[in-house]
C-alpha positions as CSV (number, residue, x, y, z in Angstrom):
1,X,106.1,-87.3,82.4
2,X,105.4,-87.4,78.9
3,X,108.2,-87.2,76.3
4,X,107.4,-83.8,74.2
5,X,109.0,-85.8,71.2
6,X,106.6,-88.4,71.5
7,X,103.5,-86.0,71.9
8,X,105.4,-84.3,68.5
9,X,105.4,-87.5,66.7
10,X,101.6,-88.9,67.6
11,X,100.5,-85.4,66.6
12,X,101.6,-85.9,63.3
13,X,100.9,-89.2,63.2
14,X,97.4,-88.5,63.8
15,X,97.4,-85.2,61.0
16,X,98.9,-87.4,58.2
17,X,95.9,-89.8,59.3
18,X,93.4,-87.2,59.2
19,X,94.7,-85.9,56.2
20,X,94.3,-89.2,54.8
21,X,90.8,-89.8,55.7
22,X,89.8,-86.2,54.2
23,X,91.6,-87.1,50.9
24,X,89.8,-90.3,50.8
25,X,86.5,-88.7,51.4
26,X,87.1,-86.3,48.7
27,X,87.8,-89.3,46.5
28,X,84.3,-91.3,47.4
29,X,82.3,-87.7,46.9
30,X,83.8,-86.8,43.6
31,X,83.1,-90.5,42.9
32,X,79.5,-90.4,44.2
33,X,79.0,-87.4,42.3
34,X,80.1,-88.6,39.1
35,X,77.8,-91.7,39.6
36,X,74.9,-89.7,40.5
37,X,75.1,-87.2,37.6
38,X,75.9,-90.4,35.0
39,X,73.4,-92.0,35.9
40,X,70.6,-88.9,35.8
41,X,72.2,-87.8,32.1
42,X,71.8,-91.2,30.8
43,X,67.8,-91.3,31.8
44,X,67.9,-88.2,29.4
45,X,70.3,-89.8,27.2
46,X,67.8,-92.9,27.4
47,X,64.3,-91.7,28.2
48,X,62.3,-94.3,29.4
49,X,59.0,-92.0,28.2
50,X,58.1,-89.1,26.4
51,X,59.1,-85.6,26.2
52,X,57.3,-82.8,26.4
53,X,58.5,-79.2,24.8
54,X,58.1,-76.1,26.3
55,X,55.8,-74.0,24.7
56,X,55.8,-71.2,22.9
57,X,53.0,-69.0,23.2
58,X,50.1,-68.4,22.1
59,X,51.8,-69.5,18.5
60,X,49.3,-69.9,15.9
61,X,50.4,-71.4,12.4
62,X,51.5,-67.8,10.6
63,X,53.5,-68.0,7.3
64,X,57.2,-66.9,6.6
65,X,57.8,-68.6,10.4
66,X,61.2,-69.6,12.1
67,X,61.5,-72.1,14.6
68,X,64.7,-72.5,16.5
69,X,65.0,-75.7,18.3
70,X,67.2,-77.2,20.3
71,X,68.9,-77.4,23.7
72,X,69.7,-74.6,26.0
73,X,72.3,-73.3,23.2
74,X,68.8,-72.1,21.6
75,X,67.0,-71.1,24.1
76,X,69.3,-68.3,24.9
77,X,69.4,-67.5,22.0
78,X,66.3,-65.6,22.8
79,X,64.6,-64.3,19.6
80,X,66.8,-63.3,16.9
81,X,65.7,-60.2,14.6
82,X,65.3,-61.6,11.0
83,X,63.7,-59.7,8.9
84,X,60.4,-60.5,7.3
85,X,59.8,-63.7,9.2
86,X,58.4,-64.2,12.9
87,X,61.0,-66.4,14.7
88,X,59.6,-68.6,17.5
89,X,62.2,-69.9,20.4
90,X,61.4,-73.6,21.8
91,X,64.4,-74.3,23.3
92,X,64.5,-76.6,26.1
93,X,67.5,-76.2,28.8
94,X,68.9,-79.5,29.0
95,X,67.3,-81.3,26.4
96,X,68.5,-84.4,24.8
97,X,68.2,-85.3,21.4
98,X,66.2,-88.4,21.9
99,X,64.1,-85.7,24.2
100,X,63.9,-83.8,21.5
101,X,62.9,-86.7,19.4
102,X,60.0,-87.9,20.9
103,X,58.8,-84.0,21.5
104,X,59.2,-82.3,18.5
105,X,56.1,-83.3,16.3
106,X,53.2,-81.9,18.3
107,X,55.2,-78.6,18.4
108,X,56.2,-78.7,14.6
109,X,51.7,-79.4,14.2
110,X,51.1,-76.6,16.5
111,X,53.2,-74.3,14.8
112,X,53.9,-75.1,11.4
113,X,57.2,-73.1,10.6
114,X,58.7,-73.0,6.6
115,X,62.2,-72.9,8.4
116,X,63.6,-75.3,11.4
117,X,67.0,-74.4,12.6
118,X,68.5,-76.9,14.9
119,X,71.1,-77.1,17.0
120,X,71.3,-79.8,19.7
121,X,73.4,-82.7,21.2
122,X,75.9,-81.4,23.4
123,X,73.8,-82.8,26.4
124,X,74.2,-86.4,25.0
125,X,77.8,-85.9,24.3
126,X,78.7,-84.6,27.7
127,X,77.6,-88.0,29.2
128,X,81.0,-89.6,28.0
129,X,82.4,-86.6,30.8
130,X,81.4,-89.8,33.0
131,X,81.3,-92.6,30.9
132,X,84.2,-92.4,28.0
133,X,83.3,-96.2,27.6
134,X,79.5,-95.5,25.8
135,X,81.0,-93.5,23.0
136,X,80.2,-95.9,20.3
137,X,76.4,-96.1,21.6
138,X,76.6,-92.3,22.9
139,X,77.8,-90.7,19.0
140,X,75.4,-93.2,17.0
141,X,72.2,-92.6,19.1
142,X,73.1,-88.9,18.5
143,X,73.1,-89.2,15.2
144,X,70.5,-91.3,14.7
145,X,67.6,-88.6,17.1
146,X,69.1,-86.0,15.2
147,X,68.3,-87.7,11.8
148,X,64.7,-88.3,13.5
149,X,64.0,-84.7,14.4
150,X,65.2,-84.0,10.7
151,X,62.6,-86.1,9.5
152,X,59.8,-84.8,11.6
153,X,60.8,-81.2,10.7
154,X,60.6,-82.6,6.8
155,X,57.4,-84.6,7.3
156,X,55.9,-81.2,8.5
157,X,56.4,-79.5,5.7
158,X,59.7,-77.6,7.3
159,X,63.0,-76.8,5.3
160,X,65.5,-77.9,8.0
161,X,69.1,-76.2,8.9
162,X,71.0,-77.9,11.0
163,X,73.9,-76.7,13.3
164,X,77.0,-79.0,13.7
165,X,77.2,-79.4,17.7
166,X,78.8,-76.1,19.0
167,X,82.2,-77.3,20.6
168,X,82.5,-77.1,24.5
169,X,84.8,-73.8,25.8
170,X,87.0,-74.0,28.5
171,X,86.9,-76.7,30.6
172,X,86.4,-75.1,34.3
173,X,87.6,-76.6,37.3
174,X,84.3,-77.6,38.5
175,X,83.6,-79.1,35.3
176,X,86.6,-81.0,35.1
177,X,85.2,-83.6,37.6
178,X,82.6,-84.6,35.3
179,X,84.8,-83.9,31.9
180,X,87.1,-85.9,29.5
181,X,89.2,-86.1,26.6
182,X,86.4,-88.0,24.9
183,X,84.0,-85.6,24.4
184,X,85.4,-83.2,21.9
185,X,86.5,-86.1,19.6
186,X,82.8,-87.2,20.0
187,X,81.7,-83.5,19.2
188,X,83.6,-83.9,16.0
189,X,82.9,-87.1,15.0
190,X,79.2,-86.7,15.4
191,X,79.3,-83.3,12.8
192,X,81.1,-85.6,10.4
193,X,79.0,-88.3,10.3
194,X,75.3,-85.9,10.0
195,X,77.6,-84.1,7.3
196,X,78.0,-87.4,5.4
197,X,74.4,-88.6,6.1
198,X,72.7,-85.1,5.4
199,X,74.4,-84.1,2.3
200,X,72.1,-84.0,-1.1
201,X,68.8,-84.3,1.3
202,X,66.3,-82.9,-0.4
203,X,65.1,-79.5,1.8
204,X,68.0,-79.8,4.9
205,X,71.1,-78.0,4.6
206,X,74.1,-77.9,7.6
207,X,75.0,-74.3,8.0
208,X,78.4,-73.9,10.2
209,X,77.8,-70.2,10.9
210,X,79.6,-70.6,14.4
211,X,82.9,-71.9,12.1
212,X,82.6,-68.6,10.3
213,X,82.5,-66.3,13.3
214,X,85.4,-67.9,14.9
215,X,87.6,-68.3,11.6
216,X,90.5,-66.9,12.4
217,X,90.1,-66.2,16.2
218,X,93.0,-67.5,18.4
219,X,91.8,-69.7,21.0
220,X,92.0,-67.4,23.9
221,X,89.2,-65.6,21.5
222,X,87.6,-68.3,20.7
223,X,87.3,-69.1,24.8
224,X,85.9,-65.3,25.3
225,X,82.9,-66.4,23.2
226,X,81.7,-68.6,25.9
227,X,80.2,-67.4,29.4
228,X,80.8,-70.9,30.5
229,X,82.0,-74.6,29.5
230,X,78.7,-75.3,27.0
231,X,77.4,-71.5,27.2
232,X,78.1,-68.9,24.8
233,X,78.0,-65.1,25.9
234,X,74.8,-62.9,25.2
235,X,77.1,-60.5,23.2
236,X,78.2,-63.5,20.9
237,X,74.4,-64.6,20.3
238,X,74.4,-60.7,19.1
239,X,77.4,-61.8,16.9
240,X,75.8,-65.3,15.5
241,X,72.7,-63.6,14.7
242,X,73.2,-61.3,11.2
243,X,75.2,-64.4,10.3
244,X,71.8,-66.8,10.9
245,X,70.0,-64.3,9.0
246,X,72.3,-63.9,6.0
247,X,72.2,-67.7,5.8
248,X,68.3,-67.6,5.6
249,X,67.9,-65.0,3.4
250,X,70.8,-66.6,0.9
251,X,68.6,-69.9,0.6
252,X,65.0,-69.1,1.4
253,X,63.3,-66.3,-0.6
């Protein structure tokens, strides 16, 4: 006959031993998934070829035109009402800055615009999420595509305002597997190093107009801006908008 105490203490010998195999599992998923989503960012990060831009439109070159490029941050942006100019979108959800490097200058030829605003390298950033260790490589590479584009945009005839990197918002719990400390410091670092390096260039300016609409705000306010970790709400694009257009219409007659 079988000792119930015995039967009691294999059952939970064999629970605490299941238990441990599921929390190891869990452990070599969230590992494998890191990995796997390091190693896809950093083939953005690091293109091994070129990169094509969405397009936008029918766009023929028309004076007094706006071209917002950048990452997904501008292309939800959606169109922005400023008046007396036609603004074109060419965002590209997920784009990279050396993506947006390598694919700006047919776009800028196609289109032609008097005014580039650009706001883009979150998606680099977010690779140190994953890989803390790259920040040196991650923050100068940045720097140096964003530099390129500005040079393209300039080359093209284009007066160039650039965005500092929007900071991320809360840090969901799903997000928090591919997140670390490291990436804000990166954000900031990388907005003052292309303030140092743009300052006095001839035809760019850095306009912080997402500083102004959250001067001010407490954080939880701040975090009510965003519909997700890198996303901003549709209601704040309705916010950032008069504030683009004032900027515009302050420096460009």
């Amino acid at each position: 006959m079988t000792n119930p105490a015995q039967v009691r203490r294999r059952m939970t010998i064999w629970g605490a031993a299941a238990l441990l195999a599921a929390l190891v599992g869990l452990l070599v998923l969230v590992f494998l998934l890191r990995w796997q989503y390091g190693k896809e960012l950093m083939a953005k990060v690091w293109p091994a070829g070129p990169f094509t831009i969405g397009s936008v439109g029918t766009a023929v070159p028309e004076s007094r035109t706006i071209l917002l490029l950048g990452d997904s941050r501008i292309s939800e942006w959606d169109f922005p009402q400023i008046g007396g100019w036609r603004v074109l979108n060419a965002g590209a959800g997920g784009a990279t800055t050396a993506q947006l490097a390598s694919g700006c200058r047919p776009l800028l030829h196609q289109v032609h615009p008097q005014i580039v605003v650009l706001q883009v390298g979150i998606n680099d950033l977010k690779l140190l999420g994953v890989r803390p260790d790259l920040a040196r490589a991650v923050i100068g590479g940045c720097v140096s595509n964003i530099l390129t584009i500005v040079a393209e945009c300039r080359q093209s005839g284009a007066r160039v305002l650039v965005m500092p990197v929007w900071p991320a918002g809360r840090v969901s719990l799903a997000r928090r597997v591919v997140w670390s400390r490291a990436v804000d410091p990166a954000v900031a670092e990388t907005n003052a190093r292309l303030e140092r390096l743009l300052a006095n260039q001839e035809g760019v300016e850095i306009i912080d107009i997402f500083s102004e609409l959250t001067r001010g705000l407490s954080t939880g306010q701040r975090q009510r801006l965003y519909r997700d970790t890198l996303h901003l709400k549709p209601e704040t694009y309705a916010r950032l908008s008069p504030l683009l257009a004032d900027a515009i219409s302050t420096r460009v007659k």
